[in-house]
C-alpha atoms as a printed R data frame, in Angstrom:
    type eleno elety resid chain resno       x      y       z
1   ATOM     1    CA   UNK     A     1 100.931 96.021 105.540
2   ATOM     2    CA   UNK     A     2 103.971 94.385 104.229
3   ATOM     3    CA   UNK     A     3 105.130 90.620 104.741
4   ATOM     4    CA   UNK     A     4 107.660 91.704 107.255
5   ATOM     5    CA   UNK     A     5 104.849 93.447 109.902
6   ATOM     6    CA   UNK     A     6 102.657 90.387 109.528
7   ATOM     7    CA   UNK     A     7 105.239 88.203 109.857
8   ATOM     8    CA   UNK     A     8 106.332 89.724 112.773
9   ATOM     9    CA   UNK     A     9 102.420 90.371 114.301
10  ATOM    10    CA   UNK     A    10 101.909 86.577 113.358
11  ATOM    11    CA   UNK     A    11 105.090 85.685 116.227
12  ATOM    12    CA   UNK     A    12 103.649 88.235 118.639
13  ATOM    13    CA   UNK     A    13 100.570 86.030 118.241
14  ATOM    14    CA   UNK     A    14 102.386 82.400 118.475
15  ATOM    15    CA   UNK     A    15 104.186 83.258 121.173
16  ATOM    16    CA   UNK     A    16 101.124 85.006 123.264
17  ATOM    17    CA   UNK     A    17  99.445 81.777 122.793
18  ATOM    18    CA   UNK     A    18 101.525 78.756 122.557
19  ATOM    19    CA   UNK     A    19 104.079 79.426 125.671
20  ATOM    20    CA   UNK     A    20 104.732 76.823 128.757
21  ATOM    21    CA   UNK     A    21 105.657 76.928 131.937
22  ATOM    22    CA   UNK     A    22 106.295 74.017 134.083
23  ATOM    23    CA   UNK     A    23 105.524 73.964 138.303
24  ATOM    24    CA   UNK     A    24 105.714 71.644 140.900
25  ATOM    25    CA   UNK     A    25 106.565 70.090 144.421
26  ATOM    26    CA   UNK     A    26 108.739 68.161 146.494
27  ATOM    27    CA   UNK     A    27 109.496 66.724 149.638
28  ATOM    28    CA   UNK     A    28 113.069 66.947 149.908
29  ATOM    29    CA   UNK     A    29 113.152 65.141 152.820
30  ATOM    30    CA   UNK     A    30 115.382 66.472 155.225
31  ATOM    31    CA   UNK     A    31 117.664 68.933 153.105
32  ATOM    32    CA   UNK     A    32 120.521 69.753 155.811
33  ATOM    33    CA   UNK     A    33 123.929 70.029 156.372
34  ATOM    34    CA   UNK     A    34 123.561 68.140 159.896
35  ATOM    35    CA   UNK     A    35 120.109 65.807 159.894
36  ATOM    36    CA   UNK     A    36 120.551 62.684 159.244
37  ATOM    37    CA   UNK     A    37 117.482 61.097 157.026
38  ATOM    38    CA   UNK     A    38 115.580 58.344 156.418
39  ATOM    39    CA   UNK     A    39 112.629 58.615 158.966
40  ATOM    40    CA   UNK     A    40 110.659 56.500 159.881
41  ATOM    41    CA   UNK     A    41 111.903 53.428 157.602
42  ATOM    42    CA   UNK     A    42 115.921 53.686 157.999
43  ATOM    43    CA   UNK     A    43 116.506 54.647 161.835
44  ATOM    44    CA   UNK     A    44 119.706 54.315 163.824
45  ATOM    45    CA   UNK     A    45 122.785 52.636 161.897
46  ATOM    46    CA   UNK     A    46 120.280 52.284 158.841
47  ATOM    47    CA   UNK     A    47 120.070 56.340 158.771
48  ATOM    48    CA   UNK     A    48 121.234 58.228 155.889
49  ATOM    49    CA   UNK     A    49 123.665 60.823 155.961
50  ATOM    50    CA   UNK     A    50 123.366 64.299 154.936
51  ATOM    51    CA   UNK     A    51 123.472 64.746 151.328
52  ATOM    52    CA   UNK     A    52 127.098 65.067 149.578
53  ATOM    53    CA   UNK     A    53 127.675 68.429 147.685
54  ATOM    54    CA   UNK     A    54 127.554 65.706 144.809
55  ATOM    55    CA   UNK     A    55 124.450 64.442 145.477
56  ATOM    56    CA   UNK     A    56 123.005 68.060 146.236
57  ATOM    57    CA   UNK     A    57 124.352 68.227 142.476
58  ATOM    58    CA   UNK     A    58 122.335 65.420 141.149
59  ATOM    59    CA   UNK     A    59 119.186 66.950 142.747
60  ATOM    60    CA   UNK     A    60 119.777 70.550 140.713
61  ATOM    61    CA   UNK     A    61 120.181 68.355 137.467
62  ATOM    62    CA   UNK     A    62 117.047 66.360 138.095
63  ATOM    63    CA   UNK     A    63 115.217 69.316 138.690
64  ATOM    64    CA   UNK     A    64 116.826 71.108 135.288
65  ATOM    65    CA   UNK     A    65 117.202 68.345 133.016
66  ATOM    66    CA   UNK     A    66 114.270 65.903 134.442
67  ATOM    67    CA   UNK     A    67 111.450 67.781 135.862
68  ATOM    68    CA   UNK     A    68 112.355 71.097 133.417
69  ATOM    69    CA   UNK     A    69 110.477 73.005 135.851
70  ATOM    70    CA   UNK     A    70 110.732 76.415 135.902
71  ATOM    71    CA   UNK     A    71 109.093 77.302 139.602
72  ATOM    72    CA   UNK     A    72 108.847 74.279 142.327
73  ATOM    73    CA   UNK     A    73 107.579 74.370 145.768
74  ATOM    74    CA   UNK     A    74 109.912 72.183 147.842
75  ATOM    75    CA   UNK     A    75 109.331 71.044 151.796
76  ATOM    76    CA   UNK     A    76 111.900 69.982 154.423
77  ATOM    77    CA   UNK     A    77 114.242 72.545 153.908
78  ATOM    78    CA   UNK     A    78 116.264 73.434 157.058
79  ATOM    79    CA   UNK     A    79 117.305 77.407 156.859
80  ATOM    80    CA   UNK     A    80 120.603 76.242 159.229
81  ATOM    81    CA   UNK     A    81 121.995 80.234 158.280
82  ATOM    82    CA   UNK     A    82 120.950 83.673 158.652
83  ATOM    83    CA   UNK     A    83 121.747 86.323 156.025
84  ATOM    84    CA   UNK     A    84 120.164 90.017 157.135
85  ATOM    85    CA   UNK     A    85 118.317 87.986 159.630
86  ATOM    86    CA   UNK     A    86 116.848 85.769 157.382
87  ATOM    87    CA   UNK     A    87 116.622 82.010 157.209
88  ATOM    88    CA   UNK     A    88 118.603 80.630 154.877
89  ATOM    89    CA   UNK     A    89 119.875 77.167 153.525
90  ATOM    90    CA   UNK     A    90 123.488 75.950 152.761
91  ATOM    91    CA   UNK     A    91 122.547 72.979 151.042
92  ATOM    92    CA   UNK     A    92 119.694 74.920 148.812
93  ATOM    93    CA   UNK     A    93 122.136 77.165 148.305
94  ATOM    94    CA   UNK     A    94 124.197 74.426 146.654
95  ATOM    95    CA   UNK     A    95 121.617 73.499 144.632
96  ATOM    96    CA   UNK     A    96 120.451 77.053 143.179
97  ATOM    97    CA   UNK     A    97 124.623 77.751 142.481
98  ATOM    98    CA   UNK     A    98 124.565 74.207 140.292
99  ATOM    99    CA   UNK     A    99 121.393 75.599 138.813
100 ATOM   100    CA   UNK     A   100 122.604 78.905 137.329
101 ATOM   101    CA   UNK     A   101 122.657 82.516 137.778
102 ATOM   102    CA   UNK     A   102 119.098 82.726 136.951
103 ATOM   103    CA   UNK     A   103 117.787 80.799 139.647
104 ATOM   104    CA   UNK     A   104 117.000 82.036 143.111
105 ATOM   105    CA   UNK     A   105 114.812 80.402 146.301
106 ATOM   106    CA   UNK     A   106 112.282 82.241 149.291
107 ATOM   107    CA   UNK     A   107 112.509 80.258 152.204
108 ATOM   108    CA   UNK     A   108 109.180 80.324 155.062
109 ATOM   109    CA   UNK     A   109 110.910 81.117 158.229
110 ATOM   110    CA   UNK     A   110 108.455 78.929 160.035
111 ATOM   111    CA   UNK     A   111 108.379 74.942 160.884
112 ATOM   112    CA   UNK     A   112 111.600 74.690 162.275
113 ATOM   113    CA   UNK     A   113 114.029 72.683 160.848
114 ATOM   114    CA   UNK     A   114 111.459 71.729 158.057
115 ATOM   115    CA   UNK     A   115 110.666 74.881 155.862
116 ATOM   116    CA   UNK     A   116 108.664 75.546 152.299
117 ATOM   117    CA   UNK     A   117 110.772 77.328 149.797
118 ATOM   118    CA   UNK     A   118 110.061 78.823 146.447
119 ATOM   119    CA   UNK     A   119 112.538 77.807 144.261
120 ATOM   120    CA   UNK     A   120 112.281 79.505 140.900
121 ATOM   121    CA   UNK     A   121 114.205 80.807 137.750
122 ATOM   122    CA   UNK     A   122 113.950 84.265 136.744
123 ATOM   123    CA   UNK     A   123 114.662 83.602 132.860
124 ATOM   124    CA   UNK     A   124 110.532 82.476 133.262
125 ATOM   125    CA   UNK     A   125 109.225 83.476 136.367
126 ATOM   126    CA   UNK     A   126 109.114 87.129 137.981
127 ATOM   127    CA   UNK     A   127 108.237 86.488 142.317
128 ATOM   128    CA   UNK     A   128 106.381 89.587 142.443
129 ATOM   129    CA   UNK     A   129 105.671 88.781 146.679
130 ATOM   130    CA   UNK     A   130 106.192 85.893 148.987
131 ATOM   131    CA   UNK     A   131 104.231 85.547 152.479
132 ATOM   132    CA   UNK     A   132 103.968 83.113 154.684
133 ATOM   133    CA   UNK     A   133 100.285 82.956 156.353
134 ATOM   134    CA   UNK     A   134 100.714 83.976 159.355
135 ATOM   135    CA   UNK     A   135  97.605 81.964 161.317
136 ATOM   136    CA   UNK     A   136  97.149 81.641 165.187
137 ATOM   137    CA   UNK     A   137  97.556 78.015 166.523
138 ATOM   138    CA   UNK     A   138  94.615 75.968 165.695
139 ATOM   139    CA   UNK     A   139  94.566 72.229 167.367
140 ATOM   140    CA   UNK     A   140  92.750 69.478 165.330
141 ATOM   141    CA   UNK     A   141  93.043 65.745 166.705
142 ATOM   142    CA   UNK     A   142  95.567 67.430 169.436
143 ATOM   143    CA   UNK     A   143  97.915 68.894 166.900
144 ATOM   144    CA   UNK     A   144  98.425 72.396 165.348
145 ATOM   145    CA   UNK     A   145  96.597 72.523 161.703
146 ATOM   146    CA   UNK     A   146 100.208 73.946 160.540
147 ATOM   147    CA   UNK     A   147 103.206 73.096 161.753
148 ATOM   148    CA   UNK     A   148 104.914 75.581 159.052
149 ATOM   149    CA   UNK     A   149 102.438 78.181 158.013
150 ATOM   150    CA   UNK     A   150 101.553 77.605 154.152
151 ATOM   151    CA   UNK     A   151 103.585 79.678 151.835
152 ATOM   152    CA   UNK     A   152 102.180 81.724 149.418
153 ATOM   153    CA   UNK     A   153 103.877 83.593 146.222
154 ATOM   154    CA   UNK     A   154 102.091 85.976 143.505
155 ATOM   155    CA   UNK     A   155 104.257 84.817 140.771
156 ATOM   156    CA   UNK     A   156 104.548 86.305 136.799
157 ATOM   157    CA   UNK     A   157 104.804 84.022 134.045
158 ATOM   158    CA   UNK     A   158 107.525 84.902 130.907
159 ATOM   159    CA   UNK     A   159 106.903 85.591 128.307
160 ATOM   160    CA   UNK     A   160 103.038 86.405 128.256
161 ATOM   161    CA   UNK     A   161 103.143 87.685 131.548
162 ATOM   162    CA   UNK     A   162  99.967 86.554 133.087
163 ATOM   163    CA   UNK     A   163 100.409 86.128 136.959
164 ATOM   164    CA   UNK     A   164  98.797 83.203 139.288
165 ATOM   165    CA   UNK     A   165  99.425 82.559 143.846
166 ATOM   166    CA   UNK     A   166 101.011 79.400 143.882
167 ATOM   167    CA   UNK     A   167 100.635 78.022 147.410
168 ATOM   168    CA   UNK     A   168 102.929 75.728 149.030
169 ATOM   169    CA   UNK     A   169 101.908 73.595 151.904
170 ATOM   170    CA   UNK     A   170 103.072 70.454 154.405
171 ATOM   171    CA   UNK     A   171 100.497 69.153 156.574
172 ATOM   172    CA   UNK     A   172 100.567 67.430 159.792
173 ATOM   173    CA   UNK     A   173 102.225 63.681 159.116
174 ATOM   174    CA   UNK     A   174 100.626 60.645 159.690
175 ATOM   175    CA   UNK     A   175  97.627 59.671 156.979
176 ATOM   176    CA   UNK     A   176  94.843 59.294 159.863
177 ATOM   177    CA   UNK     A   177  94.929 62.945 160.780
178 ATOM   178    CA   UNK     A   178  92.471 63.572 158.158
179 ATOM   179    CA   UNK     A   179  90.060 66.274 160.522
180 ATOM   180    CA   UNK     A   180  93.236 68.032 160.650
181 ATOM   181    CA   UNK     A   181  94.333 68.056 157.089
182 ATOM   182    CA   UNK     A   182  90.754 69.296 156.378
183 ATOM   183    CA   UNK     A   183  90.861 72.224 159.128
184 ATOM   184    CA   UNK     A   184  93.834 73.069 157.458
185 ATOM   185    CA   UNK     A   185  92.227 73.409 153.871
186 ATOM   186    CA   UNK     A   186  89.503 75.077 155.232
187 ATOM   187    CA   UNK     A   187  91.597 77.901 156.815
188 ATOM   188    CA   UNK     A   188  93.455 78.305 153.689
189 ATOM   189    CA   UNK     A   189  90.464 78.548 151.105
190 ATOM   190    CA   UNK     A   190  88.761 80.725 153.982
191 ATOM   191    CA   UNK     A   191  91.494 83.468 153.240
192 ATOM   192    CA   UNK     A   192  91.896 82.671 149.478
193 ATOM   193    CA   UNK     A   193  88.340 83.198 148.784
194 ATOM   194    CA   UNK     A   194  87.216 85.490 150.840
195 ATOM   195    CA   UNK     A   195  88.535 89.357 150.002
196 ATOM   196    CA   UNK     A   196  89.076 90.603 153.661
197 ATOM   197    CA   UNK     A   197  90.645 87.562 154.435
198 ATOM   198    CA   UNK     A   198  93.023 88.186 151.723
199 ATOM   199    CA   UNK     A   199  93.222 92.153 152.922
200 ATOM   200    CA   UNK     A   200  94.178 90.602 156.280
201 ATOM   201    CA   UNK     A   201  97.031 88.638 155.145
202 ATOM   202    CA   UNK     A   202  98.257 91.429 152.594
203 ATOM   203    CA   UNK     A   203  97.134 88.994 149.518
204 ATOM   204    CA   UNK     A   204  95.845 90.457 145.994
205 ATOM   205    CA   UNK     A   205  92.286 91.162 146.238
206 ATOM   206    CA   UNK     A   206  89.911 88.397 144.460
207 ATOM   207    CA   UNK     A   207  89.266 89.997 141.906
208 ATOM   208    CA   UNK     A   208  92.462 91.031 141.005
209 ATOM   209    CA   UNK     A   209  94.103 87.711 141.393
210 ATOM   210    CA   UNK     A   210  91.482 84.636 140.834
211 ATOM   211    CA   UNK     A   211  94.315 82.328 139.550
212 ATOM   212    CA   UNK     A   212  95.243 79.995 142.064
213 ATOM   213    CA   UNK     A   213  97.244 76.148 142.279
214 ATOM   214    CA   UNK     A   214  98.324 74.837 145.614
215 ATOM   215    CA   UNK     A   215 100.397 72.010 146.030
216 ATOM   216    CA   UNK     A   216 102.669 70.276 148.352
217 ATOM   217    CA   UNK     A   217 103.102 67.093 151.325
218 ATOM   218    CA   UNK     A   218  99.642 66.768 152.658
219 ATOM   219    CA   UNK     A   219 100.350 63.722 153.833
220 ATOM   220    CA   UNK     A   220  96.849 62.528 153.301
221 ATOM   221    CA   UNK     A   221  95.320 60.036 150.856
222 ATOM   222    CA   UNK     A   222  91.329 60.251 151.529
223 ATOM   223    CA   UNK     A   223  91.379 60.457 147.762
224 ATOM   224    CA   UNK     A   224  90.981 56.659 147.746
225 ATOM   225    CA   UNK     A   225  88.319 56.768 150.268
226 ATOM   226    CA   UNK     A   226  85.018 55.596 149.717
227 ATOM   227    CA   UNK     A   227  82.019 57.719 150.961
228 ATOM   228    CA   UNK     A   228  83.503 61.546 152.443
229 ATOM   229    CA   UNK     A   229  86.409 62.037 151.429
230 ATOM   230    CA   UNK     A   230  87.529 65.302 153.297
231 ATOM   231    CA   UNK     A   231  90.117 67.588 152.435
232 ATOM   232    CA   UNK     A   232  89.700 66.082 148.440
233 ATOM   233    CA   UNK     A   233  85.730 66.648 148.456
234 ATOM   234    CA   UNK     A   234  86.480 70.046 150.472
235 ATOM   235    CA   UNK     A   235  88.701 71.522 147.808
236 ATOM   236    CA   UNK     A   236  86.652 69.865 145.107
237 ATOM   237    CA   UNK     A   237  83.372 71.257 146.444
238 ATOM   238    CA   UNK     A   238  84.212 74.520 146.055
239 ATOM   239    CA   UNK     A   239  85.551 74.437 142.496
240 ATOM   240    CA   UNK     A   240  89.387 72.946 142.569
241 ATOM   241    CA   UNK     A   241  90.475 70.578 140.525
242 ATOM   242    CA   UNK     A   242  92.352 67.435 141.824
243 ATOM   243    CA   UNK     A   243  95.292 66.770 139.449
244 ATOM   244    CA   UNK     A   244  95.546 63.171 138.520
245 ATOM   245    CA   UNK     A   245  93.546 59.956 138.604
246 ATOM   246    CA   UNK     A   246  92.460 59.353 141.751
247 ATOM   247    CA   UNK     A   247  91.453 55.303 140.975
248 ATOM   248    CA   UNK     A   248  95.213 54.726 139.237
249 ATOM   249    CA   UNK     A   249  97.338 57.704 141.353
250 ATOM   250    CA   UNK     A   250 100.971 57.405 141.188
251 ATOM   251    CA   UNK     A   251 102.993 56.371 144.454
252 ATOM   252    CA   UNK     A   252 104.713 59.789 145.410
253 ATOM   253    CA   UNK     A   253 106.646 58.340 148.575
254 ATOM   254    CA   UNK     A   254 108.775 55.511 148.333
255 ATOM   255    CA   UNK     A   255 106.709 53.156 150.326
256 ATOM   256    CA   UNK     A   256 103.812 53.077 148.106
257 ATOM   257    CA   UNK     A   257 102.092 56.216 150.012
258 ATOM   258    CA   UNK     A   258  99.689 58.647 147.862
259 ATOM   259    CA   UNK     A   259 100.387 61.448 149.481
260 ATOM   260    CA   UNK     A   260 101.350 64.492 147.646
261 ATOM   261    CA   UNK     A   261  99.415 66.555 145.494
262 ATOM   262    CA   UNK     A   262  97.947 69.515 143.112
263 ATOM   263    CA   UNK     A   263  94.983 71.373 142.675
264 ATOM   264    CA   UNK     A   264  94.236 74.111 140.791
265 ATOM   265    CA   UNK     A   265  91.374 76.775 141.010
266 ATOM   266    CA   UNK     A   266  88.199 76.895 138.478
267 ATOM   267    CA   UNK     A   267  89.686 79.536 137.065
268 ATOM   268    CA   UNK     A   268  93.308 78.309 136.193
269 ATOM   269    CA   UNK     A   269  92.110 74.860 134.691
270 ATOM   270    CA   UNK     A   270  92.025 76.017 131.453
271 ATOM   271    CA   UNK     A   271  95.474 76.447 131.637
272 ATOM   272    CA   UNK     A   272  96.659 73.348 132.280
273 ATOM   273    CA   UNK     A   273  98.087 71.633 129.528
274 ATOM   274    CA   UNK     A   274  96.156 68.313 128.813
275 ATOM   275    CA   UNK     A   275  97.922 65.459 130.240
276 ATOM   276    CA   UNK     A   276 100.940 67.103 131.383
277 ATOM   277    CA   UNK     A   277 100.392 66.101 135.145
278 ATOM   278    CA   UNK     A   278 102.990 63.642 135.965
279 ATOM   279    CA   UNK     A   279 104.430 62.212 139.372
280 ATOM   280    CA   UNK     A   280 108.741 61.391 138.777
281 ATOM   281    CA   UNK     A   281 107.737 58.055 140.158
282 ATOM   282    CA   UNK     A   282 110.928 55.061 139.800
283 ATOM   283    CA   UNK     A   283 110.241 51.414 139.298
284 ATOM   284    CA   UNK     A   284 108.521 49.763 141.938
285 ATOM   285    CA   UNK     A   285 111.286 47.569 143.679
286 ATOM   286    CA   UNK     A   286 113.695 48.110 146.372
287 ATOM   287    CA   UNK     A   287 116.752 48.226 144.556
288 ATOM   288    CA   UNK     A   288 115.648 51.497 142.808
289 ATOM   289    CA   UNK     A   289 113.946 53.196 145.305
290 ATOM   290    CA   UNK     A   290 116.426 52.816 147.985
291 ATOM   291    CA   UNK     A   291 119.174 53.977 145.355
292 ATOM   292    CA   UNK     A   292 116.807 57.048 144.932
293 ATOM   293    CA   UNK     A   293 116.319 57.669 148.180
294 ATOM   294    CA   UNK     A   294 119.582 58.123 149.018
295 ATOM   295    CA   UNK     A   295 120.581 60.487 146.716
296 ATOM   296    CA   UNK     A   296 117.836 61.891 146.048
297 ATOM   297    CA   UNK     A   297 114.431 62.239 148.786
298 ATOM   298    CA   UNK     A   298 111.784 59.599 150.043
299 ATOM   299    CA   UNK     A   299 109.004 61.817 148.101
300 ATOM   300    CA   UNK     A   300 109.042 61.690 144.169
301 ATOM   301    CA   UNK     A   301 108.325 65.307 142.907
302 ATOM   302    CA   UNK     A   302 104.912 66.246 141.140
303 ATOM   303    CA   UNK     A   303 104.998 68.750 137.943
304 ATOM   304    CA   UNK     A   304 102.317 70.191 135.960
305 ATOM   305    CA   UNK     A   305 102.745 72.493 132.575
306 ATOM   306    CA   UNK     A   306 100.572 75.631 132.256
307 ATOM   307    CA   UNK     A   307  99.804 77.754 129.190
308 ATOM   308    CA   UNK     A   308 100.561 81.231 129.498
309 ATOM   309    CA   UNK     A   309  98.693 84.040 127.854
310 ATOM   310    CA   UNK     A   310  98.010 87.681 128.153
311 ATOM   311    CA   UNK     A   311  96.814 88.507 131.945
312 ATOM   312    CA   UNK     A   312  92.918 88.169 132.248
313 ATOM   313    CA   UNK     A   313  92.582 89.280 135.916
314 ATOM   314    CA   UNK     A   314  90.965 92.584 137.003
């Protein structure tokens, strides 16, 4: 073999191995062309307007230049168009343009005004299917377990092209509705680990896709519980891994709230890079959170990096 075939098996190799990808979330709050925001802090005259095609701007370089995230799961968007019959959204729309010709969105045609969308870049990630779980109203302490049914893609990483289901989901708000938060877990691992379930909703078989991280607005911090600790023990009962420290876990809402987060399944934790969870948290005083808030959301965004590698699935 000469120097120029090993040299060039020897890349193969680096690059099989050593490749990142970075996900994450967001709460938008509000992303609209009509809404006013600010709920439930800034109400009346203290509302904010909808975001300036400036501001929608500053979000697409935060997201680019800040997060470097490659996929992101983002909540509150309002699909205020139709295209083919589809919910769409002018203001993400804004955003993806400022992005790049690479980067493209699915928007969840449930929740009303207040959508999940996939928001991803092709140059690193191949959507390979997007559904929205489509489950029968369920009521838990009086309300609906989803008011926007979660949102699940089967995704393909670049260049190793492995493939994982990233699940997006916003849960009931208010932090005491923690029976309902859990019911809503509980639906959502029922179908994720259980292979008719997943025939039922048209998802990859188990064993064909075993790779899972959901993420998103659960508006629930039983984390810092003592004793039960619901939807966290739930999820971490059955093998998912909570991302972060729950005893020192960033603020991800601008009022000190702990209410966004990650997990990933047993069998995607070895790809997630050491350290590399982080919450896009701002100092802790008013002056730079309400600044942030206005151009930016009330929720600071969570990322995670992943290795990629050579698909392992059956």
């Amino acid at each position: 073999m000469n120097r120029y075939a090993t040299l060039a098996i020897l890349l193969t190799w680096t690059l099989s191995v050593s490749a990142e990808v970075t996900v994450g979330v967001w709460n938008i709050e509000n992303l609209s062309p009509t809404a006013k925001r600010g709920f439930p802090e800034l109400q009346g005259p203290r509302s904010l307007d909808p975001r300036t095609n400036q501001q929608l701007k500053k979000i697409a370089d935060h997201i680019k230049d800040d997060l470097k995230a490659s996929a992101m799961m983002l909540t509150e968007i309002h699909g205020d168009r139709t295209s083919g019959g589809v919910k769409r959204s002018s203001q993400l729309d804004v955003i993806v343009n400022e992005l790049g010709p690479s980067w493209k969105y699915w928007l969840g045609q449930t929740g009303g005004k207040q959508s999940i969308a996939f928001l991803y870049d092709e140059n690193d990630v191949e959507l390979l299917r997007a559904w929205e779980l489509k489950v029968p109203d369920v009521e838990v302490q009086g309300s609906d377990i989803y008011d926007r049914d979660p949102l699940v893609v089967h995704v393909r990483f670049k260049p190793n092209l492995n493939d994982i289901l990233m699940v997006g989901l916003h849960l009931k708000s208010v932090q005491t509705n923690v029976h309902n938060h859990m019911a809503a877990a509980a639906k959502l691992i029922g179908v994720l680990a259980d292979s008719k379930g997943r025939d039922n909703h048209g998802l990859p078989k188990v064993g064909k896709e075993h790779e899972v991280i959901v993420m998103g607005d659960l508006n629930d911090s039983s984390h810092k519980r003592r004793g039960f600790k619901f939807l966290f023990d739930y999820f971490e009962g059955i093998g998912y891994d909570h991302l972060g420290n729950p005893r020192r876990y960033p603020d991800t809402r601008v009022n000190g709230s702990e209410i966004d987060h990650i997990f990933v399944s047993k069998n995607l934790k070895a790809e997630v890079v050491r350290g590399s969870f982080k919450v896009h948290t701002v100092p802790e005083n008013d002056t730079a959170r309400n600044a942030y808030r206005k151009d930016f959301s009330d929720h600071f965004p969570l990322t995670v990096r992943l290795e990629t590698h050579a698909d392992t699935d059956g």
